[in-house]
N, C-alpha and C positions, 0 to 999 in steps of 0.2 A: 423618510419614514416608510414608505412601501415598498424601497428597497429591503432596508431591512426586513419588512415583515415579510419577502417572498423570503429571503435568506431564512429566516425562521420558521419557515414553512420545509423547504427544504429539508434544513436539518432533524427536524421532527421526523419526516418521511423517512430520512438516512439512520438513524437512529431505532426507527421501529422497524425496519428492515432489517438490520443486525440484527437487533434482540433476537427478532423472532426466527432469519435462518441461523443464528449462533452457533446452534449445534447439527449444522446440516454439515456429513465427513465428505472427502472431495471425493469424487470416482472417477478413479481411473481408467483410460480408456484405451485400447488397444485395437488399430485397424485392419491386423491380419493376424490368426493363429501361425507360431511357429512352431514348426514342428521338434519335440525335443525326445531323445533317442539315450539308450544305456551309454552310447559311446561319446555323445554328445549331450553334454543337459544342459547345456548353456549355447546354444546355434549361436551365429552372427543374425539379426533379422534382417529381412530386406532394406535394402535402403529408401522404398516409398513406403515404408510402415512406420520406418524411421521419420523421415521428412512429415508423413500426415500426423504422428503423433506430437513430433515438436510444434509442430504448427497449430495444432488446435490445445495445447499448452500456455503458446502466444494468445490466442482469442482470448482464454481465459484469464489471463494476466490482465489484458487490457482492460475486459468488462470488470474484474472484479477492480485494478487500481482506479481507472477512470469513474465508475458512477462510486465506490468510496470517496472520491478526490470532490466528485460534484455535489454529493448527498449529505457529506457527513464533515471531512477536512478546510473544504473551498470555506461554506456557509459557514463553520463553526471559528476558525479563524476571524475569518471577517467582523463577526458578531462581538468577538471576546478584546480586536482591538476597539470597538465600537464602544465597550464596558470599561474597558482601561482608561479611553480618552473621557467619558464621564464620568469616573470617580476621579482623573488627576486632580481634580480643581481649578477654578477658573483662573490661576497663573499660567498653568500651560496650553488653555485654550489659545488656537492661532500661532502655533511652534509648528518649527517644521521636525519632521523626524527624519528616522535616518533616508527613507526614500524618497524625502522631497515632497512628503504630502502633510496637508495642516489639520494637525490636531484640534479634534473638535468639527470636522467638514467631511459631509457624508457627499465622497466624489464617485462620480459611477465612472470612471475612466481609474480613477486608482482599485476601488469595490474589483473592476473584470481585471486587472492587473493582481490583483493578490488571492482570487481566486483562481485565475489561473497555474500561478506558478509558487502559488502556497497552497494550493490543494491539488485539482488535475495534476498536474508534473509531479510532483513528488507521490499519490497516487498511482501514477505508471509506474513508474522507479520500485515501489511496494511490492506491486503488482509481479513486476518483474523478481523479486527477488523471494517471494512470495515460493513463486514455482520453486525456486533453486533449493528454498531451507523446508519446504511442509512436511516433509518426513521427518523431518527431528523435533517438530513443535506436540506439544502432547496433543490428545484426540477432544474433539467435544471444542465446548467453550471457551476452554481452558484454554487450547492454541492460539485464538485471537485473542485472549487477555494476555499470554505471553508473548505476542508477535509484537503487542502494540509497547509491553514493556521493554522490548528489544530496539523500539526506536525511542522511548524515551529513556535508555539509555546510552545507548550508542549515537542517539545522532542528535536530540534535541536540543542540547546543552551546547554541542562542537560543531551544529549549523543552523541549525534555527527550529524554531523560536525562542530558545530559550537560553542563546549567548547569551554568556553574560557581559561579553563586551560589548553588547548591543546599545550605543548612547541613549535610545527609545525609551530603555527603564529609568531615565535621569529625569524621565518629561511624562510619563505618563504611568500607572499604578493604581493601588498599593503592590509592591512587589510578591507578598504573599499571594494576591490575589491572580497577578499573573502568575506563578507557577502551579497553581490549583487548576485553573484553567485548562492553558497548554500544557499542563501535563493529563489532563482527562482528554485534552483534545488528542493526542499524540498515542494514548492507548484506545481512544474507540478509534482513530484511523487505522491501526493493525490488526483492533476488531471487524472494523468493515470492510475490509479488503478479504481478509479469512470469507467471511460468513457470504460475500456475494460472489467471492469466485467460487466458492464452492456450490453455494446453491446453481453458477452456472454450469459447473462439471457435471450436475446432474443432468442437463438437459442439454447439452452439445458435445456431440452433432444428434441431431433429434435423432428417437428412436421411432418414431411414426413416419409413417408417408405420406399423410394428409397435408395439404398445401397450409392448412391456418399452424399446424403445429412444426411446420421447418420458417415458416415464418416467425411465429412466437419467439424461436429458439435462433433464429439471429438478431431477432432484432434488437436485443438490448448491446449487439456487435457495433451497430451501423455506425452510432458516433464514435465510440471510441476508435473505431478503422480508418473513421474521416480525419483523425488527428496526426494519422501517418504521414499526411498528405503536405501538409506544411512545416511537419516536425519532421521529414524524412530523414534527418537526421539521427532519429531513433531506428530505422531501417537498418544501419549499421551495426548498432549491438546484435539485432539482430540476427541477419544474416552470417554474425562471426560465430553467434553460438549455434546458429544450424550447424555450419563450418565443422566446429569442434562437436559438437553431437554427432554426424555424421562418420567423421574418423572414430572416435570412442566409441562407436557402435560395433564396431569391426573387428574391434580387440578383444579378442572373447574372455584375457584376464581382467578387461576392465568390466566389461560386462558381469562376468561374474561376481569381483569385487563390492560393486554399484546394488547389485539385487539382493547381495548379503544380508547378512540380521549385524554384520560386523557394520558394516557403512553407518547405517540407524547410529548405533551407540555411538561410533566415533564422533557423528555428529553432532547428536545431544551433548557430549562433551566437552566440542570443541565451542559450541552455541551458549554452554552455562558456562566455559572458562572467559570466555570473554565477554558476559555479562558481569560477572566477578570484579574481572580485572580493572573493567573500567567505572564500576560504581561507585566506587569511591571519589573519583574523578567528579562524575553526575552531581551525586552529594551538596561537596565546596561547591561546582556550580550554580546549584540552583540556592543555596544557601547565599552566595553572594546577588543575585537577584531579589533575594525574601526580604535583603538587605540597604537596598540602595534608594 
């Protein structure tokens, strides 16, 4: 029980943080002027302007996927299989589901296991991907209602939560009741990742010199940096797309290309075509869940 209510505490906090930075826009930051000339209007930039700007891109990915994954994803998962297993009925109390845990049993070793890798991790991943699409998602609010409906439909249906080959819905429900759910859960996760990386674009790398305000402004860094550390594994994506950022920087048609108002549209495009294309798919999905 007081697990749960810390989970529930949590998500209230994750939740009233989005709301309220929702419509905070990201700002961009840039850590050297280049200089741009009639014969040149698209320079190469340095390559440490380069490097500082993708790097404090990364920060931002992290804090915004990481405290969405622990604020808002992690707890609100947990919670909603916690509501499933109490409305299945007491036939399926003491089943096991698909990962080996019993229906109906509040385990704190399963609880850190589905928060982590049903919220944080998938979180980072957001995070991550976050940076790659914000130029195409509309401005305001509206981009993390649409970021989050980008993962419930591209991916919650074809990885989870909301397989529908998932046996879990055979044992525990109502299945309308699960797809209400994770699917509110799966759009405020693309809401909270919006709304907190953003709000930390505004404030890193701090604009003061005062000791309490470059503190302020790492500190919501420090855990999600500490997760590199064991997941060094994620060090690799990274490092690839330094890799690739740094050659692409150097190509002044791709640069050019990239800063266009042409790239924007292409994007928005290419981001509604395959929202399109796969909704119908989502649809039968969750329909066959509403079902079973």
């Amino acid at each position: 029980m007081i697990l749960m209510l810390v989970l529930g505490v949590l998500l209230v906090v994750g939740v009233t943080v989005t709301l309220r930075w929702g419509s905070t826009a990201y700002e961009p930051w840039s850590p050297g002027a280049v200089t741009v000339t009639v014969t040149d209007p698209t320079p190469r930039p340095p390559l440490r302007s380069v490097t500082l700007g993708y790097l404090r891109g990364v920060a931002v990915a992290l804090v915004g996927g990481f405290w969405a994954g622990a604020l808002v994803t992690g707890p609100a998962v947990r919670l909603i299989m916690r509501l499933l297993a109490a409305t299945a009925g007491a036939g399926a109390q003491g089943l096991l589901t698909e990962a080996e845990e019993v229906v109906g049993k509040i385990d704190l070793g399963g609880t850190i296991g589905l928060y982590l890798f049903g919220g944080i991790l998938p979180g980072l991943l957001s995070g991550g991907l976050y940076l790659v699409v914000r130029r195409w998602l509309p401005s305001g609010r509206l981009g993390g209602v649409a970021f989050g409906a980008l993962h419930l439909v591209v991916a919650a249906t074809r990885i989870d939560p909301l397989r529908p080959g998932n046996p879990d819905f055979d044992l525990v429900g109502p299945g309308w009741l699960a797809v209400l759910t994770f699917s509110l859960a799966a759009i405020f996760h693309g809401m909270a990742v919006v709304a907190i990386a953003n709000r930390f674009s505004t404030r890193f790398p701090p604009a003061a010199a005062s000791q309490a305000s470059r503190v302020g402004a790492v500190l919501p860094l420090v855990l999600p940096a500490l997760i590199l550390v064991p997941g060094v594994v994620l060090v690799v994506p990274i490092a690839i797309g330094l890799a690739v950022t740094l050659v692409a920087s150097q190509v002044t048609p791709v640069v050019r290309a990239l800063r266009g108002r042409a790239a924007v549209v292409a994007g928005r495009v290419a981001l509604t075509a395959l929202a399109v294309a796969l909704l119908p798919g989502t649809v039968v999905d969750l329909g066959q869940v509403i079902v079973r």
